[in-house]
ROBAMAR-146397 format. One record per residue (C-alpha): x, z, y. Coordinates in steps of 0.5 Angstrom, whole numbers, padded with zeros to 4 digits, always signed. Example, Ala and Ser with C-alpha at 12.3 -4.5 7.8 and 13.67 -1.06 7.14 Angstrom:
<atoms>
+0025+0016-0009 +0027+0014-0002 
</atoms>
This chain:
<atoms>
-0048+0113+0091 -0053+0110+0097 -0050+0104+0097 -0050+0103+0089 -0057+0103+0089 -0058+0099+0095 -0055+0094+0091 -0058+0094+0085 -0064+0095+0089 -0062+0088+0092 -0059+0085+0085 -0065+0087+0082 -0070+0083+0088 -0065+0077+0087 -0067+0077+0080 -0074+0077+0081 -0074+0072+0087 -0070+0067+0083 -0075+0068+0077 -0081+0067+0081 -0078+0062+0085 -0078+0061+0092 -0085+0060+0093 -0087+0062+0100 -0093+0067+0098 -0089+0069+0093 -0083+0071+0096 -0087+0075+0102 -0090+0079+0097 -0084+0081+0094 -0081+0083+0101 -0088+0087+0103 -0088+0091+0096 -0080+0093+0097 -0081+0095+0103 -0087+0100+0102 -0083+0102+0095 -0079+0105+0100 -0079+0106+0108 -0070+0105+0107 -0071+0096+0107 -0075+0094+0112 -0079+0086+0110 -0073+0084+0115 -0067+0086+0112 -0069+0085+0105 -0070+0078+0107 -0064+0078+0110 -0060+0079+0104 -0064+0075+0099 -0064+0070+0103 -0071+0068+0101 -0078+0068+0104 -0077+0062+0107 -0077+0055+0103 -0074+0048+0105 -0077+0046+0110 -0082+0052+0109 -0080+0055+0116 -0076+0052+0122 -0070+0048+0122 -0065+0053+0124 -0069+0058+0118 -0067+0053+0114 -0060+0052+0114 -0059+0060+0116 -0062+0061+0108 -0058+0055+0105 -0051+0058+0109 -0053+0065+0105 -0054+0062+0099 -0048+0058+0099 -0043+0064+0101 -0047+0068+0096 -0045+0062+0091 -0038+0061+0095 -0037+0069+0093 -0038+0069+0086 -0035+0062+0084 -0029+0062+0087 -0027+0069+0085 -0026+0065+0077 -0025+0058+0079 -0018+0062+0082 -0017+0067+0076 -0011+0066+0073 -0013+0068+0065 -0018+0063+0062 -0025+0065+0064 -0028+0064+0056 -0023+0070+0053 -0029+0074+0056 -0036+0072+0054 -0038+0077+0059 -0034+0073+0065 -0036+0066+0062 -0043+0068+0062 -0044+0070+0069 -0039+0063+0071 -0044+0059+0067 -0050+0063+0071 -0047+0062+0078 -0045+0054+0076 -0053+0054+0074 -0055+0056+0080 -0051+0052+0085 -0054+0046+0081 -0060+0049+0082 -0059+0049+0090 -0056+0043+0090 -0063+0039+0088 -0067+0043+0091 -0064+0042+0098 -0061+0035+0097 -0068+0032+0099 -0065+0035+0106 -0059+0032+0106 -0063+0026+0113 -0065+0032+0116 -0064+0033+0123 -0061+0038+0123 -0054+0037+0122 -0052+0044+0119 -0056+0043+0113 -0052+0036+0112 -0046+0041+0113 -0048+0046+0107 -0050+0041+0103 -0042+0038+0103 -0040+0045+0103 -0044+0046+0096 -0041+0039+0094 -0034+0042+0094 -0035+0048+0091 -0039+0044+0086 -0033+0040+0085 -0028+0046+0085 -0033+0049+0079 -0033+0043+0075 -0025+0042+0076 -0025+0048+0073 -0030+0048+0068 -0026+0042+0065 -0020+0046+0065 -0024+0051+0061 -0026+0045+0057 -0019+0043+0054 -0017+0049+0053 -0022+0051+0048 -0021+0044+0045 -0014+0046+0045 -0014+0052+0042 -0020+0051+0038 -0016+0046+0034 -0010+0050+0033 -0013+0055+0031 -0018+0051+0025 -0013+0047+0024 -0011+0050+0016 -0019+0053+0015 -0024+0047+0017 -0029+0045+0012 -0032+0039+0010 -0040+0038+0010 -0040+0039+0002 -0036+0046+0003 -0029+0043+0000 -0023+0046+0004 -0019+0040+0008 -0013+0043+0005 -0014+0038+0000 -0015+0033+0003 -0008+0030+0004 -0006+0025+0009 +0001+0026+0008 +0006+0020+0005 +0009+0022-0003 +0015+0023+0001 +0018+0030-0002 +0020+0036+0002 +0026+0038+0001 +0027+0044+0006 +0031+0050+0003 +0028+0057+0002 +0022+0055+0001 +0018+0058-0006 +0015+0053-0010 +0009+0058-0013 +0007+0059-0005 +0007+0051-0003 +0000+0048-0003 -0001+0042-0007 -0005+0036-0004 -0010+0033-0009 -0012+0025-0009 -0018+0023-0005 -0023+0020-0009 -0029+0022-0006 -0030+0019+0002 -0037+0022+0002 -0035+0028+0006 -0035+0030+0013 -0031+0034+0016 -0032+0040+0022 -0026+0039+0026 -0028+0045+0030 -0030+0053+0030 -0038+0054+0031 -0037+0058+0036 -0032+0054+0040 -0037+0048+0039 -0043+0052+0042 -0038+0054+0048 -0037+0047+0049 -0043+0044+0049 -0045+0049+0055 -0039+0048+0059 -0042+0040+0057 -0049+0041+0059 -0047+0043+0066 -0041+0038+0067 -0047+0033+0066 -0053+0035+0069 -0049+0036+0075 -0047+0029+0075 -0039+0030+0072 -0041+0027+0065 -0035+0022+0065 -0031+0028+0067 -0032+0031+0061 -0033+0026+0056 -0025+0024+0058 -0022+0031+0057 -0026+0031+0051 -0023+0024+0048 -0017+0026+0050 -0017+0032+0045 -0019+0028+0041 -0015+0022+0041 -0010+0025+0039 -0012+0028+0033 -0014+0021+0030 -0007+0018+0032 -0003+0024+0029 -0008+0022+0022 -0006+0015+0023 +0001+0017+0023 +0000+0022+0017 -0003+0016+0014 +0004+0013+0014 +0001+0007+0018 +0006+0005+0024 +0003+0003+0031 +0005-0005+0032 +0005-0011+0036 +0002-0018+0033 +0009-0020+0033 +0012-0014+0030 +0007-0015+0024 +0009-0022+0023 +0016-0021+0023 +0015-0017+0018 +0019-0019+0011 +0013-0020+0006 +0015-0015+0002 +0014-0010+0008 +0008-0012+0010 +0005-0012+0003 +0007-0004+0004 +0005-0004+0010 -0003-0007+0009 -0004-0003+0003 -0002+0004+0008 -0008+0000+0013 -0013-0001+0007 -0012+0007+0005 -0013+0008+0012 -0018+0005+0014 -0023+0008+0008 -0021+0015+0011 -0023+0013+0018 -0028+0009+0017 -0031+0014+0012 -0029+0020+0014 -0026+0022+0020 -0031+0017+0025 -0037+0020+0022 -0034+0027+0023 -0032+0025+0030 -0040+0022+0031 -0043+0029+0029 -0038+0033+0033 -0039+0029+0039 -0047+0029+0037 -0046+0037+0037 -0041+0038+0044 -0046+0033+0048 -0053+0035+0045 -0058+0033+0049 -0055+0027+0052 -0054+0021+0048 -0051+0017+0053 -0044+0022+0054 -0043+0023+0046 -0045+0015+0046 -0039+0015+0050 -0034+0019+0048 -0035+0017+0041 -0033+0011+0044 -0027+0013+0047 -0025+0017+0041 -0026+0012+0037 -0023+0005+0040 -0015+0007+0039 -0015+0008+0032 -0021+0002+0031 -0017-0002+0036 -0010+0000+0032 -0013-0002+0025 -0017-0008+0028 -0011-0012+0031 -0006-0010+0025 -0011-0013+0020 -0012-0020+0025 -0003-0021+0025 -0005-0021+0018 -0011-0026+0019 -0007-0031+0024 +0000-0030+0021 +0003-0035+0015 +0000-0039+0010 +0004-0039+0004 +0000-0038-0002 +0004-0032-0005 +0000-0028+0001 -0006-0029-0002 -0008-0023-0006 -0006-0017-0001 -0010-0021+0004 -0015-0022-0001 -0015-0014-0002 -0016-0014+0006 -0022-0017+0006 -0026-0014+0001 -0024-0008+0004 -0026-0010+0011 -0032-0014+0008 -0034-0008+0004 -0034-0003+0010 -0038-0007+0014 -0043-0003+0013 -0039+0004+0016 -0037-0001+0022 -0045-0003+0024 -0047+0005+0022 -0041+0008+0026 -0041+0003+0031 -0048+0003+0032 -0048+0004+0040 -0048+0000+0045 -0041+0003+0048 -0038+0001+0041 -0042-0007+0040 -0034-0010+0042 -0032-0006+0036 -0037-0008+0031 -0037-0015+0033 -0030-0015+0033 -0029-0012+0026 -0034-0018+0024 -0030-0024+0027 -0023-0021+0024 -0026-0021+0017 -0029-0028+0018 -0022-0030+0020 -0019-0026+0014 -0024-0031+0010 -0021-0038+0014 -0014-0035+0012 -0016-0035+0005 -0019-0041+0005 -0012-0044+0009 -0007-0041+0004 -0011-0046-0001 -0010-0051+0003 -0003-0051+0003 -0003-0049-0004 -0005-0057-0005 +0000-0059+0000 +0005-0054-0005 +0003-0059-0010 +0003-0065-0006 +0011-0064-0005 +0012-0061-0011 +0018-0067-0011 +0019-0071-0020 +0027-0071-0019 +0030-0068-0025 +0026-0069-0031 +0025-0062-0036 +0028-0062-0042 +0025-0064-0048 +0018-0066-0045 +0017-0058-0044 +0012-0054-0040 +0014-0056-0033 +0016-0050-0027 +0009-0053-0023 +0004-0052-0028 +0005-0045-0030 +0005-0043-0023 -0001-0047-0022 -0004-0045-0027 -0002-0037-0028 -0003-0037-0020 -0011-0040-0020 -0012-0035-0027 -0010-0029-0023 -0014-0031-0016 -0020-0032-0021 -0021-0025-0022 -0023-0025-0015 -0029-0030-0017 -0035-0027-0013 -0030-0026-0007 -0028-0033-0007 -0035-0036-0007 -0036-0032-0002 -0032-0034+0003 -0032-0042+0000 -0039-0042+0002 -0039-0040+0008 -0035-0045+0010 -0039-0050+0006 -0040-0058+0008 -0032-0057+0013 -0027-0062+0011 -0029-0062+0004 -0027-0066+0000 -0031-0068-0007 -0027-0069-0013 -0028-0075-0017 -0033-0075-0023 -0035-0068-0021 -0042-0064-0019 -0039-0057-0019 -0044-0052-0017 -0041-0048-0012 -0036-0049-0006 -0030-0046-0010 -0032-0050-0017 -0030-0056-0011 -0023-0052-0009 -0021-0052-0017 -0023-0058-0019 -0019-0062-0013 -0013-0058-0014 -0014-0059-0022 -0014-0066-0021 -0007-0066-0015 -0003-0062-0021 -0006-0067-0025 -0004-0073-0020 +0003-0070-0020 +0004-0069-0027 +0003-0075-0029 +0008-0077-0024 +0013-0073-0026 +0012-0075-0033 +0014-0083-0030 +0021-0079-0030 +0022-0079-0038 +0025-0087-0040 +0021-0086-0047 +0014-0087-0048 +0014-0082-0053 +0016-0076-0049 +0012-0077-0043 +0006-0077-0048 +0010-0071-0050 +0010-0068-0044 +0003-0070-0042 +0001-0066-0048 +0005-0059-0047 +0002-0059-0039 -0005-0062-0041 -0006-0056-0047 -0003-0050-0043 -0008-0052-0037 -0014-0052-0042 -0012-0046-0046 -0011-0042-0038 -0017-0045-0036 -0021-0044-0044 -0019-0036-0043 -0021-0034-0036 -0026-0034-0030 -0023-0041-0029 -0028-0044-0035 -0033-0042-0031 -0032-0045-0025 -0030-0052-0028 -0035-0052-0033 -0035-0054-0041 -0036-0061-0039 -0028-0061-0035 -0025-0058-0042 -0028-0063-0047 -0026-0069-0042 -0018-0065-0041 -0019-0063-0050 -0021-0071-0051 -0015-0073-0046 -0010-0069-0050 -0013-0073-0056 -0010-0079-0053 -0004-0076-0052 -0003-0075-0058 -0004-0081-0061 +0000-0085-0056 +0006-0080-0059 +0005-0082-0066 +0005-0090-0064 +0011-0089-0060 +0015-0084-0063 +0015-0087-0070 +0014-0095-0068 +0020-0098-0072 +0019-0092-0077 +0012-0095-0079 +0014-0102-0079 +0020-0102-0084 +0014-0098-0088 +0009-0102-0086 +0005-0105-0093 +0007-0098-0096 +0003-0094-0092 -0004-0098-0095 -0004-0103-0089 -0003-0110-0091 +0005-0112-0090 +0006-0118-0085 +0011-0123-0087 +0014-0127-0081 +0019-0131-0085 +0023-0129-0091 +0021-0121-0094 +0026-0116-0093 +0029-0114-0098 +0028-0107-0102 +0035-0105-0101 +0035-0106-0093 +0028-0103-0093 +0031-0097-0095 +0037-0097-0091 +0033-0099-0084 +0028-0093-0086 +0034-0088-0087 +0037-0091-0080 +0030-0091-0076 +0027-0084-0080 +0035-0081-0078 +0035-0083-0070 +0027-0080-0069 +0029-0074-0072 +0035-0073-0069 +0032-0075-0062 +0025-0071-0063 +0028-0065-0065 +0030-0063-0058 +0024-0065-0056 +0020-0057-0055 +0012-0057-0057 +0011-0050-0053 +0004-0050-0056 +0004-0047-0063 -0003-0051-0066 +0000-0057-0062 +0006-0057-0066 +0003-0056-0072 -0002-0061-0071 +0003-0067-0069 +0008-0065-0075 +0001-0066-0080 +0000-0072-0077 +0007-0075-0078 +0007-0072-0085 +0000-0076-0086 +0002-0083-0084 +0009-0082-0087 +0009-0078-0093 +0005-0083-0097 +0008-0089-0095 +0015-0087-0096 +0013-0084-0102 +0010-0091-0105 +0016-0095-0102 +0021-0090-0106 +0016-0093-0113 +0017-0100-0111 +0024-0099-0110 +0025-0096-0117 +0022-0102-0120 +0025-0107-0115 +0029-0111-0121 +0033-0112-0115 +0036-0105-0115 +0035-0102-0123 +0038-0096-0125 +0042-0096-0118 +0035-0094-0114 +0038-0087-0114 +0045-0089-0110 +0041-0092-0104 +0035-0086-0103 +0038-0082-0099 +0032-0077-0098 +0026-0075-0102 +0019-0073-0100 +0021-0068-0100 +0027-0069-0096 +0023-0072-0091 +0017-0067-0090 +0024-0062-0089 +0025-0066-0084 +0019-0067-0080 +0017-0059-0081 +0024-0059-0076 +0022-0062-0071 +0020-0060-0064 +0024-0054-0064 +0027-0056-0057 +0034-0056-0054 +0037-0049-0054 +0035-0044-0050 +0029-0047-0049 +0023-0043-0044 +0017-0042-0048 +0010-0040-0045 +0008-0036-0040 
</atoms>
C-alpha cells in the first residue's frame, strides 16, 4: 500500500511538474513543498524520479543529459508498451488516449531538447536519436492505427452514410441496369436505387467519431514532422473508394490506344458512361473527399491540400485521358455529336475543376482539365473540315434517277440541321478559333465565325451539285435535279437554326436561283412543244418558208406532247409545292394555245368535218396528262 501511494504521490507531482512547465524556480518549489508534505521523499529523490528541477542547460552538462535520459525511458516505458500490442490501440478510448498523451509528450521532449543536439556533451546527442527512433516507432504505429480505423470505418458506414442534405446514400445508385438475377432472394427486401437528379449533395464518407479519431492521430503524425506519412496512408484508403465508384459507374480504365481502337459504337457507350461519371465525381464525390480531408487534417491546409490531391488524381487522371483519346482520335463527321456531348460536359463543369482543384497541388489537373476541353473544341472544328473534304470527294458517277434529291444533300443538309441545335456551343468554339485558315465565302458578310463555316460548306454542296447535275444528258433534268437539291436545302435551312446562321438574305438569293431553275425547265423540257404551238399561244407564229400545214400541226403536236409526257413522267419532283407549281406553269403556257390551235383546225378548210379523226387529245386529255407527270420511276425515294 506504501508503495501505491508512493506512486501516486509521484504521478501526482509529474502532473503538476509537466503543467507548470519546467521553469527552474518552479520545480524547486514543487520538490520543497513535497518534501515538507511529508518527511518519506526527500528534495533528492523527488527530483530523482520527476526528472525534473533541472531545465535545459539549466544545470551542468552531466545534469542535463541524466534528466533527458530519464525522461526518455519514461517515455520508452509507456510507448513501447502499445507500439508492441497486438489488439488495435483505438478499441479502447482509455488506451488510446493515454497513447496520444504519451506521443504529446515525446513531442513536446523532442523540441525542448533539439536545441541541445551541438551540445558537447555527446550523450544528449545520443538521446536525442534515441527519442527519433522511438518517434518513429510511435509514428509507424500510429499510422497503423490509422489505416485501420479508415478501413473499418468504411466498412462499417459503408450501407448508412448520409448525404450533407439528410438523404440516405442508399439512393444514390452508382450501379450499371444490369439486373441481379442471384436466386433466393425476395424481391419486397431489395432496396430500389432511384435516378440521380440532383448533384447538390455531399456525402459523409465516414463516421463522426472515426473522423475525430483521425484527426487526432493526423494532428500528431503532423506536428511531429510525419504529414507525408499520413497523408499517403490517408489517400491509400481513399483512392480506392473512388476507383470502385468509377467501376460502379461502369467506365473501364483504359489506355489511349485501347480508347481509339474502340468500334464507334462502343465508344459512344462508352463516353456517355464517362460524361455520367465525371458529373458524379466532379460534383459530388470530389467535394466530398475535400471536406473529408478538410475535417481529417484541421489545422494544416498544406496536408489536406495534399491528400486531397493524392486522392483525387487517379479518377481525375482516368477520366481526363479517356476524354483526350477521344479529343486526338478520328475525325470522321459521324462523331461529332458525342463528341459535341463531351464538350459541354467538360466546359459546363469547369467551374467544379477550378473550385475543387483550387490548390496549388492540384493546378496540373485544372490546367489540364482546360487544355483537354480546349482540344475537344479543335476536334470539333476538325470533324467539319473533313465534313468539306467529304463533299469534295463526294465523286458524280451515276446519275440519281429522275433528277431526284441526291444521297449528298440530304445528308448534308439533315447532318448541319441536327448540328445547329447545338448553335451557341458551336459559336463558341468557332470563335475561339477566329482569324485561322478561314476561309471567307463569296458575296458574304456572315456575323459570326460559324455563320462563315455553313456559308462555305452550303456553297461546297452547291459547287458539287452543280457538278453532279453535269451528269444528266438533258438540259431539262438537270434544271429538274438543281430544283429537287436547291428547294430541299432551302426548306432544311427555312425550318431550323440554320436560317439564323446564313441569314434571310441567303434564302431570298437560293428561292431567286430555284426561280431560274424553274424557268430553264419550262424552256427546255416543252421546246419542240411550243414551237408546233407557237402562233396558237398568243405570240406571233414565224413562218420560215411554206406554213405547216394544220393537219401536220396536230400530228407534231401529238408526237412532241406524247415523247415529253412520257419522258418527264419518270422525272420525281420530290417537293409537293414545287411540283404542283411546275405542273400549273405547264398548263398555263400549253392549255390555252392547244386549245386555240384545236379551234383553228376545225375551221381549217383543209380538214372539215374530219377534224375529229386527227385530234387525238382534248384539253381535257392534255390537262390529264400534264397533272401525271413527275410521278417518278417506281420506288422512287421521297424526302427526308
Amino acid at each position: 500500500m506504501t508503495e501505491k501511494g508512493e506512486e501516486k504521490l509521484i504521478a501526482m507531482a509529474r502532473h503538476i511538474a509537466k503543467s507548470l512547465g519546467h521553469n527552474e524556480s518552479m520545480a524547486d518549489d514543487i520538490l520543497q513543498i513535497f518534501s515538507n508534505f511529508d518527511g518519506r521523499f526527500s528534495r533528492e529523490k523527488l527530483s530523482d524520479k520527476l526528472g525534473v528541477g533541472v531545465g535545459v542547460g539549466g544545470g551542468g552538462i552531466d545534469e542535463d543529459s541524466r534528466v533527458l535520459d530519464h525522461t526518455l525511458r519514461s517515455l520508452e516505458r509507456q510507448i513501447r508498451r502499445y507500439v508492441a500490442a497486438n489488439s488495435p490501440i483505438w478499441a479502447d478510448s482509455a488506451d488510446s488516449t493515454a497513447f496520444l498523451d504519451s506521443v504529446d509528450d515525446l513531442i513536446a521532449t523532442v523540441r525542448q531538447w533539439s536545441p541541445m543536439t551541438n551540445s558537447p556533451d555527446k550523450s544528449i546527442g545520443a538521446c536525442l536519436l534515441r527519442a527519433e527512433d522511438l518517434m518513429q516507432q510511435a509514428m509507424f504505429r500510429l499510422e497503423e492505427e490509422f489505416r485501420l480505423l479508415m478501413e473499418h470505418g468504411c466498412e462499417s458506414f459503408g450501407r448508412t452514410r448520409q448525404y450533407g442534405n439528410g438523404e440516405s446514400t442508399g439512393n444514390l445508385s452508382f450501379d450499371t441496369d444490369e439486373d441481379d438475377d442471384e436466386e433466393g432472394v425476395d424481391d419486397d427486401h431489395i432496396p430500389v436505387a432511384q435516378p440521380l437528379s440532383d448533384y447538390d449533395i455531399i456525402i459523409d464518407a465516414l463516421p463522426l467519431g472515426t473522423i475525430g479519431d483521425l484527426q487526432q492521430i493526423a494532428k500528431r503524425m503532423v506536428d511531429a514532422g510525419f504529414a507525408k506519412e499520413c497523408s499517403h496512408v490517408y489517400s491509400s484508403c481513399r483512392r480506392l473508394f473512388l476507383e470502385e465508384s468509377m467501376s460502379r459507374l461502369g467506365l473501364q480504365k483504359l489506355s489511349v490506344e485501347e480508347v481509339q481502337r474502340l468500334p464507334w459504337k462502343d465508344l459512344e457507350d462508352e463516353i456517355e458512361k464517362l460524361i455520367k461519371a465525371t458529373n458524379v465525381f466532379l460534383r459530388i464525390l470530389f467535394p466530398s473527399e475535400r471536406r473529408l480531408c478538410d475535417r481529417v487534417f484541421l489545422g494544416s491546409s498544406l496536408a489536406a491540400d495534399l491528400s486531397f490531391m493524392e486522392v483525387c488524381r487517379g479518377s481525375t487522371i482516368q477520366i481526363l485521358n479517356f476524354a483526350d483519346a477521344v479529343a486526338i482520335g478520328g475525325r470522321s463527321p459521324e462523331r461529332l455529336f458525342k463528341i459535341l456531348d463531351l464538350f459541354e460536359a467538360f466546359r459546363d463543369l469547369m467551374p467544379e475543376f477550378e473550385s475543387n482543384f483550387s490548390d496549388h497541388y492540384c493546378l496540373v489537373l485544372r490546367n489540364e482539365a482546360a487544355a483537354i476541353c480546349k482540344r475537344l473544341g479543335e476536334a470539333i472544328r476538325g470533324i467539319f473540315m473533313e465534313l468539306e473534304n467529304l463533299i469534295r470527294r463526294d465523286p458524280a458517277k451515276a446519275a440519281v434517277p429522275g433528277g431526284g434529291l441526291h444521297p449528298i444533300t440530304r445528308y448534308v443538309m439533315n447532318y448541319l440541321r441536327a448540328a445547329c441545335r447545338s448553335r451557341e456551343t458551336l459559336e463558341q468554339i468557332f470563335e475561339e478559333n477566329v482569324g485561322v485558315n478561314v476561309v471567307m465565302p463569296k458575296d458574304s458578310s456572315p456575323s459570326s465565325s460559324l455563320s462563315v463555316q455553313m456559308t462555305w460548306i452550303m456553297e461546297l454542296l452547291e459547287s458539287n451539285l452543280e457538278m453532279k447535275s453535269k451528269v444528266y444528258g438533258d438540259p431539262a433534268l438537270c434544271s429538274v435535279f438543281m430544283m429537287n437539291n436547291g428547294t430541299y436545302i432551302v426548306q432544311k435551312v427555312k425550318d431550323s437554326e440554320l436560317g439564323l446562321l446564313l441569314g434571310d438574305g441567303w434564302i431570298r438569293k437560293h428561292n431567286a436561283k430555284i426561280r431560274q431553275f424553274q424557268s430553264n425547265y419550262l424552256k427546255s423540257s416543252w421546246k419542240k412543244v411550243l414551237e408546233v404551238l407557237r402562233g396558237d399561244n398568243g405570240s406571233p407564229a414565224v413562218v420560215v418558208g411554206n406554213s405547216i400545214p394544220m393537219k401536220e400541226k396536230i400530228k407534231l403536236f401529238n408526237s412532241h406532247f406524247e415523247e415529253a409526257c412520257r419522258t418527264q413522267s419518270q422525272w420525281i419532283i420530290s417537293d409537293e409545292q414545287l411540283r404542283k407549281d411546275l405542273k400549273t406553269s405547264v398548263s398555263q403556257i400549253l392549255l390555252p394555245a392547244y386549245e386555240n390551235l384545236i379551234q383553228r383546225f376545225h375551221t381549217s378548210p383543209e380538214v372539215g368535218k374530219l377534224a375529229n379523226k386527227y385530234i387525238k387529245y382534248s384539253v381535257e386529255d392534255v390537262a390529264f396528262q400534264i397533272n401525271s407527270l413527275f410521278q417518278g420511276p417506281s420506288g422512287a425515294g421521297g424526302r427526308k
